[in-house]
VMD Tcl script that draws the C-alpha trace (Angstrom):
set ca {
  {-26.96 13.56 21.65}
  {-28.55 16.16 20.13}
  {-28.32 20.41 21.05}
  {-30.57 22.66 22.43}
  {-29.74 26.04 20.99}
  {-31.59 29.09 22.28}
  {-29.35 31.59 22.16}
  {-29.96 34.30 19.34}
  {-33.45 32.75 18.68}
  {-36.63 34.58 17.16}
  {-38.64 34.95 19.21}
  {-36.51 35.44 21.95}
  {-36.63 32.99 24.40}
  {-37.34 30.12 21.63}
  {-34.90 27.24 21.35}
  {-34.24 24.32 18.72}
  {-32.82 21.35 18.54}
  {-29.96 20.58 15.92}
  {-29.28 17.15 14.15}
  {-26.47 15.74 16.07}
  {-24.93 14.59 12.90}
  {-22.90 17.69 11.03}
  {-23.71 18.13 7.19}
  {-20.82 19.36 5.01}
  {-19.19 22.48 5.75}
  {-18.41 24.73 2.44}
  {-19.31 23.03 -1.14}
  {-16.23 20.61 -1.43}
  {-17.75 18.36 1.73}
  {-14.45 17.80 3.01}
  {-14.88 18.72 6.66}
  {-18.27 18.84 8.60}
  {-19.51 22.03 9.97}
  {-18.75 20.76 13.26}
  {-17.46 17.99 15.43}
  {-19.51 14.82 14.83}
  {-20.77 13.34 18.45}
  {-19.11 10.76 20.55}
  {-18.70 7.45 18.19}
  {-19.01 8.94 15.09}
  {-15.95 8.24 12.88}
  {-14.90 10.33 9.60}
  {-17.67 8.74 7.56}
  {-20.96 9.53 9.40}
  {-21.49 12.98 8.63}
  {-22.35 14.84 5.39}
  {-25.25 15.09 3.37}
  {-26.12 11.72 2.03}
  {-25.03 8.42 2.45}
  {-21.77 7.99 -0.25}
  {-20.81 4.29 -0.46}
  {-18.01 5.32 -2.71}
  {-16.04 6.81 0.12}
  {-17.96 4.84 2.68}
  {-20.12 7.56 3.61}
  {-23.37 6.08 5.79}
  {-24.99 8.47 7.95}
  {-26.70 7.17 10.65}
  {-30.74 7.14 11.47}
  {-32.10 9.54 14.07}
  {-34.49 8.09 15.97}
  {-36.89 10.67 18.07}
  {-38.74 8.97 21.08}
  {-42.09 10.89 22.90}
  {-42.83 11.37 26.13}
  {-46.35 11.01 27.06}
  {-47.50 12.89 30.24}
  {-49.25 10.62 32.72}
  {-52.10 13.08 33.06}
  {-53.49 12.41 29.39}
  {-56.00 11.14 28.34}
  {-56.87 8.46 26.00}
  {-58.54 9.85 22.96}
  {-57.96 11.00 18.75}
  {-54.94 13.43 18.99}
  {-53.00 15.46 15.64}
  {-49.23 14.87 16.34}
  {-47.33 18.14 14.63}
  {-43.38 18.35 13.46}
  {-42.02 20.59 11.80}
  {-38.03 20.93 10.32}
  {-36.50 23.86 10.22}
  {-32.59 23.53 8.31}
  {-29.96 24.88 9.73}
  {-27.87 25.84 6.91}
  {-30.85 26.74 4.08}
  {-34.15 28.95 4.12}
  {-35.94 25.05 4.06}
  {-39.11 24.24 6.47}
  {-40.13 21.29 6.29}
  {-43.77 20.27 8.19}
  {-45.79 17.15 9.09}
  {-48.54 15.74 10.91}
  {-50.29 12.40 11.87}
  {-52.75 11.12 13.60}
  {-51.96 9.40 16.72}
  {-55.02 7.23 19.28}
  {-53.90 7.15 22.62}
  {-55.01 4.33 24.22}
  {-55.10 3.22 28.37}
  {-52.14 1.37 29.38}
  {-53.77 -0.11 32.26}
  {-51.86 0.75 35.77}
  {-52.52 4.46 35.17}
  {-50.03 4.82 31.98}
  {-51.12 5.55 28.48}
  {-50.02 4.11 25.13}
  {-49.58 5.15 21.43}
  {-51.14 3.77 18.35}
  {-50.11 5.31 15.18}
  {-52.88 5.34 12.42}
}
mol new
graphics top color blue
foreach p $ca { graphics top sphere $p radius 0.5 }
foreach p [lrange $ca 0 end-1] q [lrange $ca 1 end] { graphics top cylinder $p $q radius 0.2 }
display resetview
């Protein structure tokens, strides 16, 4: 699972979440920065996949939580990447139509 970190954020009070999977720590890429989560073995951290060593790092997969109380309609779906270990942003935005789920609930269909 991933980590919430809020501690020593700007602005205070902000928080991120890190990748769950550790890059390499130090150039050599001999040791991850830290522990890989449950069911991880040595290969599925680093920076890239490395069939050579049998290196495959696993997908992340984020899932969205709609709240109940919104409505259907055109909405602008915003993410943006900030890396832990380089001055890097990366940002990115789709469009998203919510549509009525029927029974109350509310579904997603990416354009």
């Amino acid at each position: 699972p991933a980590a919430d970190v809020s501690k020593g954020t700007v602005p205070a009070g902000g928080a991120w979440r890190r990748n769950p999977v550790p890059a390499c720590r130090g150039g050599s890429c001999d040791a991850p920065q830290f522990p890989p989560p449950a069911g991880c073995d040595a290969t599925c951290w680093g920076t890239s996949d490395n069939a050579s060593i049998g290196r495959v790092l696993p997908v992340i997969v984020d899932r969205l939580k709609l709240p109940v109380s919104l409505r259907p309609g055109r909405y602008v779906l915003g993410f943006r990447w900030d890396c832990e270990a380089t001055s890097q942003v990366w940002a990115s935005c789709s469009d998203v139509t919510i549509l009525s789920g029927g029974a109350g609930g509310v579904s997603a269909a990416q354009q």
